[in-house]
N, C-alpha and C positions, 0 to 999 in steps of 0.2 A: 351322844345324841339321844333325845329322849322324844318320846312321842309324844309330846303333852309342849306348847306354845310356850313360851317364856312367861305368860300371865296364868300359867297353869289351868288353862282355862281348852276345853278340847275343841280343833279344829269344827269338828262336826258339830259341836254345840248349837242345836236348831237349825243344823243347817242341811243341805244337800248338796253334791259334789259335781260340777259343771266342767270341771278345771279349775274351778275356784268352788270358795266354801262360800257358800249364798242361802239366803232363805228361798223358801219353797214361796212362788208364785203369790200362793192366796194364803201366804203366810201359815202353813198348816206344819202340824209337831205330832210328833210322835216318841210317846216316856219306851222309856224302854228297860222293861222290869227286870231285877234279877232274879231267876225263879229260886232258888235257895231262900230267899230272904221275902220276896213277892213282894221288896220295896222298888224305887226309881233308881236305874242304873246311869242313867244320862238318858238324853232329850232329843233327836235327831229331827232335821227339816221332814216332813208325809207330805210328799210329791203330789202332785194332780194329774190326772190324763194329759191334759196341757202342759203340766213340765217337763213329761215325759214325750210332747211331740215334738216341746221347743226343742228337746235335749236329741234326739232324732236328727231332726232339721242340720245342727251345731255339726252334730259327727260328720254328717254325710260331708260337710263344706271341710274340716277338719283332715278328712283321710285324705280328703285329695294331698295334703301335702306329706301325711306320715308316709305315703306309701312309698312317696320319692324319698324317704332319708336310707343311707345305704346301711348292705345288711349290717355291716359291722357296728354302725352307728347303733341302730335298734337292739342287736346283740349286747351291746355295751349297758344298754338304759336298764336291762334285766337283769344283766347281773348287779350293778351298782342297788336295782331293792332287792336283789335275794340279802345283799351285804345287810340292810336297815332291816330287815325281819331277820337275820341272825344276829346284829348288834342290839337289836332290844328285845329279842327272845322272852327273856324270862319277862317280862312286862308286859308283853303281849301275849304269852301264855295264861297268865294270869287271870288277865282283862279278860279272854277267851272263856275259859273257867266260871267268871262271874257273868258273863251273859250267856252263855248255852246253857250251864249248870253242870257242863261234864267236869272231872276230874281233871288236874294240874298236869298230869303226866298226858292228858288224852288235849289236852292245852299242847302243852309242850311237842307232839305229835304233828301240833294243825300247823305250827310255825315254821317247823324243820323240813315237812312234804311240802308247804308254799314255799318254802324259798330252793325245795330240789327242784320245782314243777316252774320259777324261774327261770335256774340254770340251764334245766331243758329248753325251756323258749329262746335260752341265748342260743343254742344248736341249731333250731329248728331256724331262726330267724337266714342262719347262713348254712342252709343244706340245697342241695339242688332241688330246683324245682322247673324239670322239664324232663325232655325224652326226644330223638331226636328219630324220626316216623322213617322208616320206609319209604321210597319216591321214584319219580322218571329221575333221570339224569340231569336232566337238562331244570330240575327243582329241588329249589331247599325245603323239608317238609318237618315240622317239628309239633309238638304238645306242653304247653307250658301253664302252670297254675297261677292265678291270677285271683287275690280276695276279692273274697264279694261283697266288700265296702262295709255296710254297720249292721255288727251282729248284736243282739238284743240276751241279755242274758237273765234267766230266771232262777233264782237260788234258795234253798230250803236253810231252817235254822239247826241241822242236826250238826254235820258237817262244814258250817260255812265256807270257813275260810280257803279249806280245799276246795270243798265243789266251786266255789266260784272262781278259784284262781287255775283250778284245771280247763276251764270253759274262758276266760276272759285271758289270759297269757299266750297262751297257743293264737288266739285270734288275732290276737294284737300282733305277735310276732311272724306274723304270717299278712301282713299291713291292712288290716280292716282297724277300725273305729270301732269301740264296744262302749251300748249302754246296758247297762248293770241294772235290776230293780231284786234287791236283797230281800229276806222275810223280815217284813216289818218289827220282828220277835229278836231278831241278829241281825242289824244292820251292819253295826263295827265289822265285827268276824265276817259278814257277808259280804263288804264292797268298800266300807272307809278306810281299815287298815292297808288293806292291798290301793288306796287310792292315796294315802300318804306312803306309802312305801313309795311306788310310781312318780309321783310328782317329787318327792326328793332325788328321785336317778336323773329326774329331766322329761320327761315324757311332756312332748307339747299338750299345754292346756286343750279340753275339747276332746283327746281320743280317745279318754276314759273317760265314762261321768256314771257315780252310784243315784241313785234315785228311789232310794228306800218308800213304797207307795201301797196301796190297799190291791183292790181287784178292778179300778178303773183304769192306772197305772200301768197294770199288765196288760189291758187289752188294749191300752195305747199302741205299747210296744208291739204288741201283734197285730195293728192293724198301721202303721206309721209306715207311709211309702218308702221311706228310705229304710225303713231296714231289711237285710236281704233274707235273712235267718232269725229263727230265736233257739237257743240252747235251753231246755229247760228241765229241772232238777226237783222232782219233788212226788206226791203222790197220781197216782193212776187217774183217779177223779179230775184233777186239776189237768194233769196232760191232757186227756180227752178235747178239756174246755182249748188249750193252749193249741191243741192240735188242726182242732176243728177252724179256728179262727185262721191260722198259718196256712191251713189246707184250702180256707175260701178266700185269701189274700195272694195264694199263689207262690206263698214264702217255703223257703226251707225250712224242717223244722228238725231239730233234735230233741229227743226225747229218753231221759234215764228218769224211771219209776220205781213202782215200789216191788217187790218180793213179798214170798213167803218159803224161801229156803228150805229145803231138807237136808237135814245131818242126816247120815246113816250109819248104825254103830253094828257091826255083824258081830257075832256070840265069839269070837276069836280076838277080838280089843280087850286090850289092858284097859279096864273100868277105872282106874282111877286116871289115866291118862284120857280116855273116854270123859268120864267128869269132870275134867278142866277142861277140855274142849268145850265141853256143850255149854258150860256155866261161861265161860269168856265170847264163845258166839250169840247166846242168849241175852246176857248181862249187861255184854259192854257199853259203854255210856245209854243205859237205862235202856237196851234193846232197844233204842232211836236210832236202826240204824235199814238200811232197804234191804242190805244182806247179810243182817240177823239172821241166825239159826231158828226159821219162825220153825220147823215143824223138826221135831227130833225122834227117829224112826228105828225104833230097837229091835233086838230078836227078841223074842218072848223068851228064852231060855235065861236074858240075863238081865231081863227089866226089872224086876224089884229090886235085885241086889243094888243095881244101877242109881233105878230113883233113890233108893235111902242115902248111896254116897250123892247126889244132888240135894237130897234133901239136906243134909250136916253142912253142904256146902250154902245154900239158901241161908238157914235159920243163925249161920257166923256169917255170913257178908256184911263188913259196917258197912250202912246208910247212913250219909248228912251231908253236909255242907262240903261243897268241897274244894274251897278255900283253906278247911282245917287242915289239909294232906293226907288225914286218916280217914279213909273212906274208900269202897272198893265202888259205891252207887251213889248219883246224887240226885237229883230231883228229876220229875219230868219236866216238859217246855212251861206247861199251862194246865190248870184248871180243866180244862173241857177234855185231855188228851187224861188226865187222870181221871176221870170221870169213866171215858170209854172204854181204857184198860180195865178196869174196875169194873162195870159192865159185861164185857167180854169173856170174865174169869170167872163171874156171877151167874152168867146165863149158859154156862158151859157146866158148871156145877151141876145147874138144875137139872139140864139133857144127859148129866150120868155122869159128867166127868170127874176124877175124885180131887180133891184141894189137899194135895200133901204139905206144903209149906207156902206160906205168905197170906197173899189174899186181902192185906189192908193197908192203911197208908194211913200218913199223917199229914199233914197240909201236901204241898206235892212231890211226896219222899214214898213211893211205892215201893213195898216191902217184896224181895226172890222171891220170885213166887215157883211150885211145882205141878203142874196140872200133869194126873197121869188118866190114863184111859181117853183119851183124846181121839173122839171119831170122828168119821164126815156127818156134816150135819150142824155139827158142834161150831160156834163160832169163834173159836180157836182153831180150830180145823182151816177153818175159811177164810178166816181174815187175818189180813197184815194186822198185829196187834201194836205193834212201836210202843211196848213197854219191856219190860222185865221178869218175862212169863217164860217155863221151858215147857212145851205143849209134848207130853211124849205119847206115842202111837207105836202100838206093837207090831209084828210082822211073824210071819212063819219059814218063807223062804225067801231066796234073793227075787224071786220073780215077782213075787208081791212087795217084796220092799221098793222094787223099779214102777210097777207101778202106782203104788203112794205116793212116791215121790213125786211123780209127772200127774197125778190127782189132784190141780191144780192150774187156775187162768194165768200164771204168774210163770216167769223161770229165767229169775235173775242167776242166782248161785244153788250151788249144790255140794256136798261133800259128803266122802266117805269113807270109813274109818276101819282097817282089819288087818290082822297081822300077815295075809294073805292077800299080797301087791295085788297078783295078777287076776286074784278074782276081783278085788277093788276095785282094779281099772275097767274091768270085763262092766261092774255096775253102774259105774261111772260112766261109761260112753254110751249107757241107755237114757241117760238123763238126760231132761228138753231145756237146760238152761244154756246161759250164755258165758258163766265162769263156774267151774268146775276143779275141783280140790281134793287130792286124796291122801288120806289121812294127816288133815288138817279139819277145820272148822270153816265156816262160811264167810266171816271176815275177813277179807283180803283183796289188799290194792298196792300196787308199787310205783302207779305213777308212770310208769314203762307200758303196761299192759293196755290190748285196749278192756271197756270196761261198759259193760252193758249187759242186756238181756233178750229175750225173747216173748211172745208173747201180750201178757197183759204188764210186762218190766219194761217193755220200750220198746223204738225204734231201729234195734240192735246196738252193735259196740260205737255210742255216739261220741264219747271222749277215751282221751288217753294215744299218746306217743304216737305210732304206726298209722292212726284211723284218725288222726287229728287232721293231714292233708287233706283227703276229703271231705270231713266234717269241715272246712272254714275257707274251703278255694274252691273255683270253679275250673275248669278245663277250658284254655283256649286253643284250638288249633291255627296253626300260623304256615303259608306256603309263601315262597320266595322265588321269582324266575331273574336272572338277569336282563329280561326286558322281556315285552308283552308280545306274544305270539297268535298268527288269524288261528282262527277255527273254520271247520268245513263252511259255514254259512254266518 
């Protein structure tokens, strides 16, 4: 089975996804660059508010009948595309690769957790979902979960395929209606491959639709009567907007934002197990990631030795394409995001901070970079960078390392690294985030967990396994008498 039409020609070609493959309303396209190359990747339908309310409208009529298919049924349609994203794996890994710009293997990654984050939805689809209340006698009293019809989904181009398939599978399997509006940047990986996966298991037309759109788009979906929630994925600024609209519509909202993570390395780490940590938290696909290792907090006793093993590690990381297979970094999203990176690392310079390794780029191939002496103040200090920077900031004791760490509006993840568990855990349960890793790195999601943050990261744990019933049902409570009985008056 191949994902590519008999005419070789791709489903989504100008198109947007209804249930069917169709053009966008007012005929509107959107290219879709591959940033390795900064040529046209393919061509996909750009939604209008209006496609986005018709698409609204379609759900809301649509769920009424998913809801009625039984669980076994629904179970079945999820496993059947985990099966279509493990049989074309490597081809859609690929595809992945050429449109984020991550690496083959971090391709290879998005395909294997979408179709585990299926398998789960086949679970969830047939778990119970009730509770049987306390009562008189003489009444049956129960609580039972019930979706809340069509959830709206917003998705970032770092992670597509996961973030949207963690937020839109859970939903669906739990019988709501989801429209989908991907970053116009990743629409494939954002909502069309998981929308041909779906539609080849069987999924009725209508209860998934992508809608790859601008900023009109999205506040369709945030203001569109029918929908009951929006899930949305992406940076803190945008939430705010997304939040404020959901909160004066009266809608649910979920919210997973951005970070600025703190590593913590205490003077008792093996430094070279220390330096793959911090380079693979910082690094990974271009530090486009919310729970990047943004801030890396060392004892003063062993920061230089440290930085120079990051630095050898920086100035050997291949940079390119990463199509080639040889490359540990490949490009950023965009223009404007290497620009700010660049910026960031620039004007952190100026305020003291010293440029150990990197600091420049080639179209948008940003080179390891090592910022050491990183203070508050400093806008590496301060801001989510979402590039390829390791910001380090020294410390003296554990009491100031805890508070550095929580010196900050943000508190997605955290970790901390020492050959001494139980003082590690002792620093680790002072810290104000919402995942929390000891002697590990900041990156990390299983798909199982729930997964969120605190503060200026979000709503708290808004996706993932356990926290997904609440996240996408509502509570009904239900009493039953054998017949209707007076009351005093």
């Amino acid at each position: 089975m191949s994902v590519f039409t008999e005419t070789h020609e791709y489903k989504w070609q100008n198109n947007i996804f209804t249930g069917e493959w169709v053009s966008a309303s007012g005929g509107g396209r959107n290219e879709v660059l591959e940033p390795a190359t900064e040529q046209v990747l393919t061509t996909t339908g750009l939604a209008s508010g209006n496609d986005v309310q018709l698409a609204c409208a379609r759900a809301a009529e649509t769920q009424q009948d998913w809801v009625k298919h039984t669980p076994r049924e629904r179970s079945a349609i999820f496993l059947k595309a985990a099966r279509f994203l493990e049989d074309n794996a490597e081809e859609l890994a690929l595809l992945i690769a050429r449109e984020t710009g991550g690496i083959i293997p971090k391709g290879q990654h998005e395909v294997k957790e979408a179709a585990f984050i299926l398998q789960l939805a086949s679970s969830i689809a047939v778990e119970a979902d009730g509770h049987t209340l306390a009562s008189t006698p003489d009444r049956q009293s129960y609580a039972k979960r019930l979706p809340l019809g069509v959830v709206g989904v917003i998705s970032p181009f770092n992670f597509p395929l996961i973030l949207s398939t963690r937020a839109v599978v859970p939903a669906l399997a739990m019988g709501n209606a989801v429209v989908s509006k991907p970053d116009t940047q990743t629409p494939l990986s954002g909502g069309m491959l998981l929308a041909l996966a779906l539609e080849e298991a069987g999924l009725p037309q209508g209860v998934y639709q992508v809608l790859p759109g601008g900023a009109d788009a999205g506040e369709a979906l945030c203001t569109a009567p029918e929908v009951a929630m929006v899930a949305f994925t992406g940076s803190t600024d945008t939430g705010r907007k997304v939040g404020e609209l959901c909160g004066r519509n009266l809608k649910k909202v979920s919210l997973e934002l951005g970070g600025k993570s703190p590593l913590i390395i205490l003077a008792d780490a093996d430094l070279d197990v220390a330096a793959s940590n911090i380079a693979w938290g910082a690094y990974f696909h271009q530090g486009q990631i919310c729970m990047a290792s943004g801030r890396v907090l060392v004892h003063e006793s062993i920061a230089d030795e440290l930085a120079q093993k990051l630095v050898e590690k920086a100035r050997h990381l291949p940079v390119g394409d990463p199509v080639s297979g040889q490359v540990a970094l490949g490009p950023l999203i965009n223009r404007r995001q290497v620009e700010r990176v660049h910026a960031i690392v620039h004007d952190s310079v100026k305020a003291g901070a010293v440029l150990q390794a990197g600091g420049e780029y080639k179209g948008l191939f940003y080179q390891p970079t090592v910022l050491s002496g990183v203070k508050p103040g400093m806008r590496a200090y301060e801001e989510e960078v979402f590039g390829p920077v390791i910001n380090l900031t020294t410390f003296k004791t554990d009491d100031e390392a805890v508070r550095v760490a929580n010196d900050t509006e943000y508190g997605l993840a955290g970790a901390v690294i020492s050959a001494d568990l139980a003082r590690a855990q002792a620093i680790g349960a002072q810290l104000k985030v919402g995942m929390l890793h000891i002697n590990d790195q900041t990156i990390n999601d299983e798909c199982t967990n729930p997964f969120g943050g605190c503060g200026q990261s979000g709503n708290g744990h808004a996706v993932g396994s356990i926290s997904d019933w609440d996240t996408y049902t509502h509570w009904q409570w239900v009493t039953v008498k054998q017949a209707a009985t007076p009351y005093p008056f």
